[in-house]
Structure formats: structure tokens, C-alpha cells
MIGULO-288068 format. One line per field, with one value per residue: x, y, z of N, C-alpha, C in turn. Coordinates in Angstrom, 3 decimals, decimal comma. Layout:
BEGIN
nX: [X_...] .
nY: [Y_...] .
nZ: [Z_...] .
caX: [X_...] .
caY: [Y_...] .
caZ: [Z_...] .
cX: [X_...] .
cY: [Y_...] .
cZ: [Z_...] .
END
This chain:
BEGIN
nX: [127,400_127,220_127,587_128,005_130,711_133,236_135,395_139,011_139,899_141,025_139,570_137,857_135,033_131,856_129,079_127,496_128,154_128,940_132,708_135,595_138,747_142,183_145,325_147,972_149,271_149,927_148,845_147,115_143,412_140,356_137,163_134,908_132,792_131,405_130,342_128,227_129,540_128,565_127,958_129,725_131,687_132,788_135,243_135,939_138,791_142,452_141,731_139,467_136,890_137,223_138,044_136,529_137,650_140,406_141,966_144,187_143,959_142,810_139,896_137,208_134,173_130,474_129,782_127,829_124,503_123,743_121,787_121,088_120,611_121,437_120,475_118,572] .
nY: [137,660_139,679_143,339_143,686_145,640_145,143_146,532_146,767_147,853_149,524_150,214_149,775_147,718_148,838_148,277_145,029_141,814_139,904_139,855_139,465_139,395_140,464_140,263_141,059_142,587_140,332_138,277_135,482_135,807_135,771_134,443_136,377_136,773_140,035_141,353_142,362_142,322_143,348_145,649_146,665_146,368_143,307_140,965_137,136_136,676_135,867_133,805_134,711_137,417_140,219_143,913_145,083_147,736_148,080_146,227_146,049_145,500_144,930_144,723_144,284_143,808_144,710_141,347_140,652_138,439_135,409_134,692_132,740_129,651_127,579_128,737_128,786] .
nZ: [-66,231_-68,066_-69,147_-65,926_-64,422_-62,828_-60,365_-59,367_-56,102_-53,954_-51,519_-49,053_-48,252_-48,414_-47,394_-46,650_-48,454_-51,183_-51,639_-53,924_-52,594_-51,712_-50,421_-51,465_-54,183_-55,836_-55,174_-54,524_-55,435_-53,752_-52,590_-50,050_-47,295_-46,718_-43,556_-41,131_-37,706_-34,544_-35,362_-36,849_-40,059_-41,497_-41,747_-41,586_-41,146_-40,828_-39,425_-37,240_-36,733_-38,325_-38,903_-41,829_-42,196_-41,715_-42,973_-45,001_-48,357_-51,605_-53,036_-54,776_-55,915_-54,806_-55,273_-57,592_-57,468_-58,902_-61,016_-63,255_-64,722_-62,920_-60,591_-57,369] .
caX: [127,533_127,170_127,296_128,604_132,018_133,729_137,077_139,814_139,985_142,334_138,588_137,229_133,103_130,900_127,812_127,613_127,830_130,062_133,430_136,784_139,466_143,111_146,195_148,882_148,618_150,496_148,706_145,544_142,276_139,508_135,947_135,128_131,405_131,185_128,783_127,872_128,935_128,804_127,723_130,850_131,388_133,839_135,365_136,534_140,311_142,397_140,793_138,166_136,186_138,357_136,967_137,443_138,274_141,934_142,558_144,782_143,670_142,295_139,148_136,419_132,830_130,240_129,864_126,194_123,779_123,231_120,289_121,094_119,541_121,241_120,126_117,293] .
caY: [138,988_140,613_144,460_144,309_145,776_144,797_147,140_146,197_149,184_149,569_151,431_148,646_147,809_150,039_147,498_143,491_141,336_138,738_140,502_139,134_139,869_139,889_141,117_141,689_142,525_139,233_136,820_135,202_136,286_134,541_135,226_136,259_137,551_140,821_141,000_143,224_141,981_144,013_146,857_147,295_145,742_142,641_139,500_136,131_136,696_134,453_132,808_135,666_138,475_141,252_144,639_145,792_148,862_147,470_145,239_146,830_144,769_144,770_144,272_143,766_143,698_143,318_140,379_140,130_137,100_134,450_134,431_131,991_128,252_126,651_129,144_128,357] .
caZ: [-65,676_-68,927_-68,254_-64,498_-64,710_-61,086_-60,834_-58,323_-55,223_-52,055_-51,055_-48,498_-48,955_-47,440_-47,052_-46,547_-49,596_-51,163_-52,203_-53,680_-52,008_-52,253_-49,779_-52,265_-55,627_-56,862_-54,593_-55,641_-54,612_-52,694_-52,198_-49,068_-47,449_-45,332_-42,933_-39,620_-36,361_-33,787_-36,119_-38,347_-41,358_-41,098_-42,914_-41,075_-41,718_-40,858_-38,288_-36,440_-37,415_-38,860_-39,286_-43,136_-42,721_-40,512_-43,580_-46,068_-49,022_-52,654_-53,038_-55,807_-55,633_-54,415_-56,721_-58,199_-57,014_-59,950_-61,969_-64,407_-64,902_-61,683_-59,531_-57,361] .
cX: [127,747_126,943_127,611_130,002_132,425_135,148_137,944_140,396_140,506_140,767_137,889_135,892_132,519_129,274_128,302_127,399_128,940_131,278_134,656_137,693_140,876_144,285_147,198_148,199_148,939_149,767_147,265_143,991_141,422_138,419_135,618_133,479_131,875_129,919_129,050_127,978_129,535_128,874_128,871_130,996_132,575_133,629_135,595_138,054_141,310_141,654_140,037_138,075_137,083_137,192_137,514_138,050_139,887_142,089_142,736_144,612_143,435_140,933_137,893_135,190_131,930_129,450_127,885_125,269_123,274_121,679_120,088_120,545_119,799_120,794_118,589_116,147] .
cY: [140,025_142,066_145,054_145,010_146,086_145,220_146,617_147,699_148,388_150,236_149,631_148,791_148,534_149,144_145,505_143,534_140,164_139,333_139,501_139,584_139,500_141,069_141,581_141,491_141,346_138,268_136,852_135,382_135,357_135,130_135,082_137,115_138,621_141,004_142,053_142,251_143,017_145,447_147,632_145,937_144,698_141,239_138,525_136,145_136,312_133,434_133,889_136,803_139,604_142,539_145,099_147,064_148,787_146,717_146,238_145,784_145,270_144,245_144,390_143,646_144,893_142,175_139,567_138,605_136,817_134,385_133,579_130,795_127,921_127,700_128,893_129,737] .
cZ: [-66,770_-68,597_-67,471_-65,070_-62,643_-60,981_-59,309_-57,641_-53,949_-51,224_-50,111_-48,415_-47,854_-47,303_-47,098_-48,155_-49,595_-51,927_-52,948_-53,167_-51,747_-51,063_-50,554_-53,751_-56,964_-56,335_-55,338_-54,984_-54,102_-52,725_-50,644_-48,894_-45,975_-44,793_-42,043_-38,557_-35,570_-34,376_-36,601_-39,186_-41,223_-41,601_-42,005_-41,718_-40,862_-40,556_-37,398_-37,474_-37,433_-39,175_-40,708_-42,747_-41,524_-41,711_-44,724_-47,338_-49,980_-52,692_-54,076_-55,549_-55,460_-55,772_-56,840_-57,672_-58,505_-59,942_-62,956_-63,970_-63,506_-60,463_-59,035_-56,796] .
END
């Protein structure tokens, strides 16, 4: 990912992708994918579809798709 620079924002994603994502600022992050259902933007958090913008979080991204050797 030479180049990218991926900063860490309280600003929740404004399109699908694959984000990290983190509830406090000590705990450890996770990758997580947003998607559209039901035409807002929303993670699987804990256990059902969460809408981002209701999740007070940290979040990162969206995190580039691999181009390198193992990708197919």
C-alpha cells in the first residue's frame, strides 16, 4: 500500500467498502465490510445489521483491494 495514507476519523464511511473499525480508542480494531441494506449504509455489529451512521466508532478506510502476487 505504498502511497495510500489511511487516517483514523470519528467521520463514519460514506460509501460500501471494507473499513477498519474500532469502538474505543484503546481497544483493538477489526475489519469490518459496509454495505447497503435497505438503502443505508451498515456493518453487522454485534450480531445484526447496524446502520453506521448510529455507531459512534473510529474508523479507517476504505482499505484498498490487493494487487499484489496472491491476488487473483
Amino acid at each position: 500500500m505504498a502511497g495510500i495514507e489511511l487516517s483514523w476519523t470519528t467521520e463514519p464511511p460514506t460509501k460500501p467498502g471494507t473499513n477498519w473499525f474500532k469502538r474505543e480508542p484503546a481497544s483493538r480494531a477489526i475489519i469490518v465490510d459496509v454495505r447497503v441494506t435497505d438503502g443505508q449504509l451498515t456493518v453487522w455489529w454485534p450480531n445484526e445489521d447496524q446502520p453506521v451512521a448510529t455507531l459512534r466508532a473510529s474508523w479507517r478506510g476504505p482499505i484498498p483491494l490487493s494487487t499484489g502476487p496472491g491476488r487473483r
